[in-house]
Every structure is written in C-alpha cells, then in structure tokens.
N, C-alpha and C positions, 0 to 999 in steps of 0.2 A: 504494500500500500504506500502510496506516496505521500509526503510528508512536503508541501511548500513554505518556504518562506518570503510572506510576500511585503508590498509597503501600501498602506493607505493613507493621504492625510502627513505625509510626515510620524507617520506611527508605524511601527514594525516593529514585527516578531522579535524579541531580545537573542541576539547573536552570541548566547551564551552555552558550553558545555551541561550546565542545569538544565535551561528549558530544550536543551534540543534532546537530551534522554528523557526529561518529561513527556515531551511531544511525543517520541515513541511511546512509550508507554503507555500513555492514554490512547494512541491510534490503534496499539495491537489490543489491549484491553476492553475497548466500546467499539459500538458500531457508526456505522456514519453518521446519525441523529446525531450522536453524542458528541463524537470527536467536532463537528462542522457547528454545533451551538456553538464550543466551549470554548473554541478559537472567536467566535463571533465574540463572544460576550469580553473575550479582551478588548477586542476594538473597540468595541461600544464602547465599553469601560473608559478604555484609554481616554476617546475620545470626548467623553464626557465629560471623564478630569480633566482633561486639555481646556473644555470650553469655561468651569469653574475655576478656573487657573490653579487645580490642586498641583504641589508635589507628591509625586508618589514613584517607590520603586516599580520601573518596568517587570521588573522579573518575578518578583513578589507577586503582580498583579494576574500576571501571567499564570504562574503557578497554580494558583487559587484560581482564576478561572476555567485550566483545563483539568482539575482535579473535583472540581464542587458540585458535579454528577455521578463520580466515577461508583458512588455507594448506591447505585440504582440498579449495579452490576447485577446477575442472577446469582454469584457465589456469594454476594452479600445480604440473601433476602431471609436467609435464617438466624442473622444476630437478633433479632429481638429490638433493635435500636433504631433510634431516627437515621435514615439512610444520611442526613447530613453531617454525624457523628461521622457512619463508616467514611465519609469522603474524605472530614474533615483529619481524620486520624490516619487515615492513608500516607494523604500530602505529608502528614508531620514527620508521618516512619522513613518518605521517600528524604525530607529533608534534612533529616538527622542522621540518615548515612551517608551523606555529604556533608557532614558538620558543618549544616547552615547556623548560626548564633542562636539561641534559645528567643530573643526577644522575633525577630523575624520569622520564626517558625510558628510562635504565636499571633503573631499576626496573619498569615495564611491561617493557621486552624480556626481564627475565631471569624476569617472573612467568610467561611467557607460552612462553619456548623448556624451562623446565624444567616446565611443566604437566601432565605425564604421567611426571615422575621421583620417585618417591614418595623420602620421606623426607629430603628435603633443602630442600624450599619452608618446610617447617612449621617451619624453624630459621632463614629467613631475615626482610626487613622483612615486616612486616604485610602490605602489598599483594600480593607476592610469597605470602606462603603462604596470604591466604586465595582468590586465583585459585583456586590448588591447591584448596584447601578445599571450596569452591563447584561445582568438577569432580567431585571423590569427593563429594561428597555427593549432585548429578542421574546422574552415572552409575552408581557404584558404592554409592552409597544408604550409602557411609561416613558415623555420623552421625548417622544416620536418627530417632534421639528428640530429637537437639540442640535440634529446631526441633518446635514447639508444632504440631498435626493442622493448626487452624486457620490457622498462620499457610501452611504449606505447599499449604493448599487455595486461599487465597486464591493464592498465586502464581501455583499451577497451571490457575488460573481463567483468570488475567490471559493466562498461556504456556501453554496444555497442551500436555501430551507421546502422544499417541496412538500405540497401540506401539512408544514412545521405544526399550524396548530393541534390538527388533530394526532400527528405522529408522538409527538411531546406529550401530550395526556395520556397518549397510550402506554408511553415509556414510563409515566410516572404512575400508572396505576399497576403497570405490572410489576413496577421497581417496591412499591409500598404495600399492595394486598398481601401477600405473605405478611403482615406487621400490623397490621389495622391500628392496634394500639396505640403504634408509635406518631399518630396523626392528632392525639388530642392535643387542643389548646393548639394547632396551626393550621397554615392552610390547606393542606394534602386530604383534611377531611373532606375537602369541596369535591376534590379527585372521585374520591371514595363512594361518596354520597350521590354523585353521579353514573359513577359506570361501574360498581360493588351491587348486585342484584341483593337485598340483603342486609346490608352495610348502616348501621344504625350508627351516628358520631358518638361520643360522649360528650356529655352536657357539665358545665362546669358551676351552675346552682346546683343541677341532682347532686353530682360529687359532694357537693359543702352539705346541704342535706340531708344525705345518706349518711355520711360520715359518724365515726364510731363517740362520736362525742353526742354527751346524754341534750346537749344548748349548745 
C-alpha cells in the first residue's frame, strides 16, 4: 500500500523518522476509511491552527491524528474500554519506545482519549485541541468555511472520503457494539441508539436514582 507525502497550504506531512513508521503502521493496521480520515484530520487540524494562529508541534499533531481511530480496530473490540482509551494508549506504547519525553506523550494521549469530548480539547494545549478540531471538522463539517474550497479539494484529492458519512458510522458502530457500555455519558451512544436493533443508552438520573444510597 502506498504511503504519500504530500503538501497542502504550506502544510505537510512532518518529514520525520517518527511519523513516517507511524504512517506505516496505521496504513498496514486500518483500512482505507481509517488511514484516509486520519491523515485528513491532520490537515484540517493543521490548518485550523494555522488560521487561529496556534503554535503547535507538527509531529505531535500528526501522531494523534493518525492514531485516534486506531482503537476501533476489530482486535480491540474485547477490552471492555472506551475505544478512545485503546487509541489513546497505543500512541503512548508507540511513543515510549522511541523515548518521546513523558510530557509530549501526554499530550498525544490526552488529545487523542478526549477526541470525541466536545468542549474541553478546545481549552487545552494546541495539539490537544486541534486533534479535536480536525475530527469536527471531517466528521461533523464543524468549520466548514474555516478552510479555503481549494485548499479542502486538494486534500480531498490526496484522501477522498467516498460516502464518508455513512462508511464512518459504520466503522464506529462496528468498532463500539462489542462494548455498549463503554458509550455512556458520550457521544457513540447516538451511534448505538441508531443502528444497535436493541440498544437501550444509559440514563444518567436513572444511575443517581438507582444508586445504592438509601437519599
């Protein structure tokens, strides 16, 4: 499978020995849905912080975006955990046998296990919130003039998304039903509660409620 690296915008793939064993790794590990988001969501990224004039590490960015699906994989669908956990713990194993610094590895895990918790990426470091950023803007099209027609075609050139929406729902229901659990109190319940024949959320009054306390 082929592995590009390409430039849009003045933004390009970091020319680094990390992200390019990354890149592998994510491309032999997922399928095209995933490898061709997760490159998206850097640009977006990138280019988002570009236009809010963040600093932020390239490669860091990078990292956490081609990694912050990777727990949707099918040998992850029996830990019992938030698929954003397995992502986010992945990245950290890949970045600790490279003795990346403990603070930068933490900043990939925490971009990467909150990447579907709205409102709270976008107040933390730069790499951290623009994962986030990069996510809402290929899935949920949060955004969506931030970024110039042309600079977004060209991306889309490099990754297209062919029936992105419906292929993505598919991926994350298949990535999460194994776990049902792991969806309360986020969004992936919406997943669930949609295309789970069956699939009842949990309720977060019933919890308090229920609970083993007498008041």
């Amino acid at each position: 499978m082929s592995i590009t690296r390409d430039k849009v915008a003045n933004v390009a793939i970091p020319d680094t020995a990390l992200a390019t064993e990354a890149t592998e790794l994510v491309r032999e590990a997922t399928d095209d849905l995933v490898y061709h988001h997760s490159r998206r969501v850097y640009w977006f990224g990138s280019l988002r912080g570009r236009n809010r004039r963040l600093s932020f590490d390239p490669e860091l960015l990078y990292i956490g975006a081609m990694f912050h699906d990777l727990g949707l994989g099918e040998s992850f669908r029996g830990s019992g955990r938030r698929f954003e956990v397995d992502s986010a713990d992945e990245a950290r194993r890949f970045l600790q046998r490279h003795g990346v610094p403990e603070d930068s590895i933490r900043r990939v895990w925490t971009a990467i296990a909150l990447h579907t918790t709205p409102g709270i990426p976008e107040l933390m470091e730069p790499e951290i919130a623009l994962v986030t950023a990069g996510v809402e803007y290929d899935v949920l099209g949060i955004g969506y003039d931030d970024i110039s027609d042309a600079d977004r075609e060209a991306i889309t050139r490099l990754h297209p998304r062919p029936d992105f929406k419906n292929q993505i729902l598919r991926a994350f229901t298949a990535g999460i039903a194994p776990r049902p659990e792991t969806t309360f109190g986020n969004v992936k319940a919406d997943v669930l509660e949609r295309f789970v024949p069956g699939f009842r959320r949990a309720n977060f009054v019933d919890t308090i409620l229920n609970s083993p306390w007498p008041e």
